[in-house]
N, C-alpha and C positions, 0 to 999 in steps of 0.2 A: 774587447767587445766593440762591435760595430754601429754605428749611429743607427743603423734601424733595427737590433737586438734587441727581443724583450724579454723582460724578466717575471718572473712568478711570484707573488706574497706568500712565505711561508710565517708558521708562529710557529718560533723556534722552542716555546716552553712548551708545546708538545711534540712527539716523538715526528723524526722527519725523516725520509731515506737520501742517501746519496744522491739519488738521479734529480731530488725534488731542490736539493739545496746547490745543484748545479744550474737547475734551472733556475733558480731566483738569485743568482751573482754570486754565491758563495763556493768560495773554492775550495779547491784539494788541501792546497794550504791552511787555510782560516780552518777548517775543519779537524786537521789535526791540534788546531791549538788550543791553548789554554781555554778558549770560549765556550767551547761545549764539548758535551761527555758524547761516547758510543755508547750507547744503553746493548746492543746488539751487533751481530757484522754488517753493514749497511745503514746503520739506525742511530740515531742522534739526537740530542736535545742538548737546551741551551747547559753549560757548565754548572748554573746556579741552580736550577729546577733538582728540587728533592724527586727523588727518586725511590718512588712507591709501590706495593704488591700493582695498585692499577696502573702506573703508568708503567711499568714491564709490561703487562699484559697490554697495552694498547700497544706498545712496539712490537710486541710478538705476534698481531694481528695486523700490522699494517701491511704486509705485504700479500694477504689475501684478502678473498673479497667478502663483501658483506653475508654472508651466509654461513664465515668462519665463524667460530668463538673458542673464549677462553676453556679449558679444559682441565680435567685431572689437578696436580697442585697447584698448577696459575689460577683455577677457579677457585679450590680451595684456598688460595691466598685473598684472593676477589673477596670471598667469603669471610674472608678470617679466621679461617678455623684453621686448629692447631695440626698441622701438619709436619712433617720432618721435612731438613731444608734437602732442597733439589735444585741443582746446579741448573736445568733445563726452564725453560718456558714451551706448556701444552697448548697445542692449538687443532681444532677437530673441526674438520673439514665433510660437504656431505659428498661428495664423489671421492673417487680414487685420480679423475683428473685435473680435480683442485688441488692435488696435493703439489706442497714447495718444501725445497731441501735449502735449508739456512742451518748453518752453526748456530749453536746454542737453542733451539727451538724447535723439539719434537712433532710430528703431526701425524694424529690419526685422522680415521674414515669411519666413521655415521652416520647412516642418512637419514636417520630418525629418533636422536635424540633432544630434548626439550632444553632450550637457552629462554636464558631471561635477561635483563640490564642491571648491571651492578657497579653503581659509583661512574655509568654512562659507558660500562663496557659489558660488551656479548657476552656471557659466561655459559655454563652448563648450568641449568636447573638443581636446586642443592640433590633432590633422588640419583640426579644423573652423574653426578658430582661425586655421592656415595658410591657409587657402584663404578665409576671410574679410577675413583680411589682403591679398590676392593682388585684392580687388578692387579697393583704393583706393593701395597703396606699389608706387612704382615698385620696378625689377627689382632694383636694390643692397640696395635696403634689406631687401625681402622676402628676399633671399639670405640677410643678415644676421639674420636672424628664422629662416630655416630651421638655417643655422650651428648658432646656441646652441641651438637645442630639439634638433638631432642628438647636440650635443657632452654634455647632460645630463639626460634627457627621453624621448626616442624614439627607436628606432634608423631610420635611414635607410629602410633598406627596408620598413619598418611604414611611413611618410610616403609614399613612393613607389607601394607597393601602394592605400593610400587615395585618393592624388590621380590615379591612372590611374585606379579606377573610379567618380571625382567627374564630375557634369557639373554645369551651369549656371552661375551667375557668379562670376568668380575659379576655375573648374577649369582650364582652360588658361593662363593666367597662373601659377596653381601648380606646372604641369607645364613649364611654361618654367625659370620660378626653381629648381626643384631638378634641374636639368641641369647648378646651378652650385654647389648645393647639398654640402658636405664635412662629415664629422666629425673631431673631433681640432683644431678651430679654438679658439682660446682666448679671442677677443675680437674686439670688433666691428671694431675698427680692422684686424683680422688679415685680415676678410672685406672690408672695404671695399679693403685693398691689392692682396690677390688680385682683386677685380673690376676695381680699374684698370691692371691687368696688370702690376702690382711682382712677382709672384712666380706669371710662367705657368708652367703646369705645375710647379709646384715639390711636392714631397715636405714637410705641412705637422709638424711636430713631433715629428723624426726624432728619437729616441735612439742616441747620441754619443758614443764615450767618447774625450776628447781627452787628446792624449796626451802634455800639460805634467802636471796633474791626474790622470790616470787615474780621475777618476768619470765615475758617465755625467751628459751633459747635455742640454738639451730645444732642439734647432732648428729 
């Protein structure tokens, strides 16, 4: 490096790209080492930094621009809600000429779906989240995704009212799944019983007051 070379401050405990840690002195070398991890192809952070549903999603966005966001199961991870694992990080772009081809890192095109901030990253709106989801998880599991977002999140009929005036892909799928859709579910395992008809029609998490005890309890 030349006496009049400058360099760029990066913070290595968030996600960094190649081009950004060559412009601040760090080389080809030090970057394969023990120092820091590739969270992605391009993308990097320090070795020691935990490596969390949001900071994937903050590297899976760093390489578009502000008007991407997290999507499909990167949102649902953003969210917490119980999704099946996906090797992939979703990122949804509003044009077709923002779209970028990275390994590891899917991206669609919507030019008018609704994001919010979650944990300081872009996400999909939990409705858009639902019905993103609603293209790829079969119908159990999507249940199981509508369940916990009702039980702490969104009220039913907020979900309901959005996904009847959704169209395009995953709106009818959405509109299937929350036919099956409950609040007052505690767990995933509660929704998976309920879908394989352990407890049809049943009344889920009556208050009880049994009458060895006389407290009330939860069945």
């Amino acid at each position: 490096m030349t006496a009049t070379a400058r360099t760029t401050e990066i913070d290595v405990r968030q996600p960094f790209t190649r081009e950004q840690a060559l412009a601040a002195g760090i080389t080809p070398r030090q970057l394969r080492s023990q120092r820091y991890r590739r969270l992605l192809t391009g993308i990097y952070v320090a070795a020691d930094v935990e490596v969390t549903p949001a900071l994937l999603a903050r590297a899976a966005l760093l390489p578009f621009g502000d008007a991407a966001r997290g999507s499909h199961s990167t949102a649902a991870r953003a969210w917490r809600l119980p999704v099946p694992i996906d090797p992939d990080e979703h990122v949804t772009v509003p044009t077709a000429a923002a779209r970028r081809s990275r390994a590891g890192v899917r991206c669609h095109v919507d030019p008018s779906g609704r994001s919010v901030i979650v944990d300081g990253i872009r996400v999909s709106a939990l409705p858009e989240t639902f019905i993103e989801l609603a293209q790829k998880l079969p119908l159990v599991d999507l249940v199981v995704v509508g369940d916990a977002m009702v039980r702490r999140m969104i009220g039913l009929d907020e979900l309901r009212q959005h996904c009847a005036e959704a169209c395009g892909p995953g709106a009818a799928q959405a509109r299937a799944a929350l036919a099956f859709v409950r609040s007052r579910v505690d767990s995933p395992m509660e929704s998976r019983l309920r879908m394989a008809g352990a407890l049809p029609g049943a009344r889920l998490n009556v208050i009880a007051h049994l009458r060895d005890s006389g407290r009330p309890e939860r069945c």
